[in-house]
Each structure stands twice: as structure tokens, then as C-alpha cells.
C-alpha positions in Angstrom: -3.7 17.7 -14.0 -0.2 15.5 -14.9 -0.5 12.1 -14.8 1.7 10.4 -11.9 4.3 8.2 -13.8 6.7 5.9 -11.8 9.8 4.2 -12.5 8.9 0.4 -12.7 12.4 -0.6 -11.8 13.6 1.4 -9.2 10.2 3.3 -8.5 11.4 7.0 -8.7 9.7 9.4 -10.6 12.0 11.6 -11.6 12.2 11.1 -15.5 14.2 13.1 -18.5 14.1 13.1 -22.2 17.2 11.4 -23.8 18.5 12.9 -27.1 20.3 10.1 -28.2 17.1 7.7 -28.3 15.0 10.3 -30.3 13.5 12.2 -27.3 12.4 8.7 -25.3 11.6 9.5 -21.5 13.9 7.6 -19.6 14.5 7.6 -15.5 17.1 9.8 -14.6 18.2 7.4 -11.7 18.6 3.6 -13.5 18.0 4.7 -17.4 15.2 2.7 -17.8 12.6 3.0 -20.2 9.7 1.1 -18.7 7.4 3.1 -16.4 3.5 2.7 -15.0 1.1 5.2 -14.1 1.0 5.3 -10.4 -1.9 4.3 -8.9 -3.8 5.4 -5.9 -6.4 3.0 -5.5 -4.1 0.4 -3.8 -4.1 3.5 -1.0 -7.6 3.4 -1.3 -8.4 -0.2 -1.1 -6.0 -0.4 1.6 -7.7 1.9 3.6 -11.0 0.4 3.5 -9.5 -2.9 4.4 -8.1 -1.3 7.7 -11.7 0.4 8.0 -13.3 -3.4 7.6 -10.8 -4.4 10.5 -11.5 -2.1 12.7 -15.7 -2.3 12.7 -14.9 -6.5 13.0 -12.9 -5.4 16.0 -15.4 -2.9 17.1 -18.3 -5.6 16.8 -16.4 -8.0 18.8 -15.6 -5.9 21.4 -19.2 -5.0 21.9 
């Protein structure tokens, strides 16, 4: 399993090696150097935030 990497400029995560920095992963769309590990428990804490919205909803309603 690969590790999800995005561009923490311009958020793509399309990357290549460069040659003339020793081999350094770079993004292929701005040249950037800087990336993060892309993260799915934003998703996930959104989701249960939508899920806590709804049940307050549901409980008014009722």
C-alpha cells in the first residue's frame, strides 16, 4: 500500500524525480518540493459531523 502524497502548493499529486537536484521528488505541475501525506481523516471527521447534524435534526423533529 503507497502512501498518498499531495502537492502542498498546488495540491496535485502527480510528482517526478528531478535529476538535476540529485533525484529530489518534485511536483510535475508547480516544481515544488514541499508535499504532505494526504489525509483521510478530515473525510472522516467530516462525516461524523454531518452524522451529529442530522440525529440533532432527527431529535428535534420528533
Amino acid at each position: 500500500m503507497s502512501v498518498k502524497r499531495v502537492c502542498f502548493n498546488c495540491g496535485s499529486s502527480s510528482f517526478v524525480s528531478d535529476r538535476s537536484l540529485g533525484g529530489k521528488i518534485v511536483c510535475s505541475k508547480c516544481g515544488s518540493s514541499s508535499f504532505k501525506n494526504k489525509s483521510s481523516s478530515f473525510l472522516k471527521s467530516k462525516k461524523f459531523v454531518f452524522l451529529a447534524i442530522a440525529i440533532a435534526i432527527f431529535i428535534i423533529v420528533i
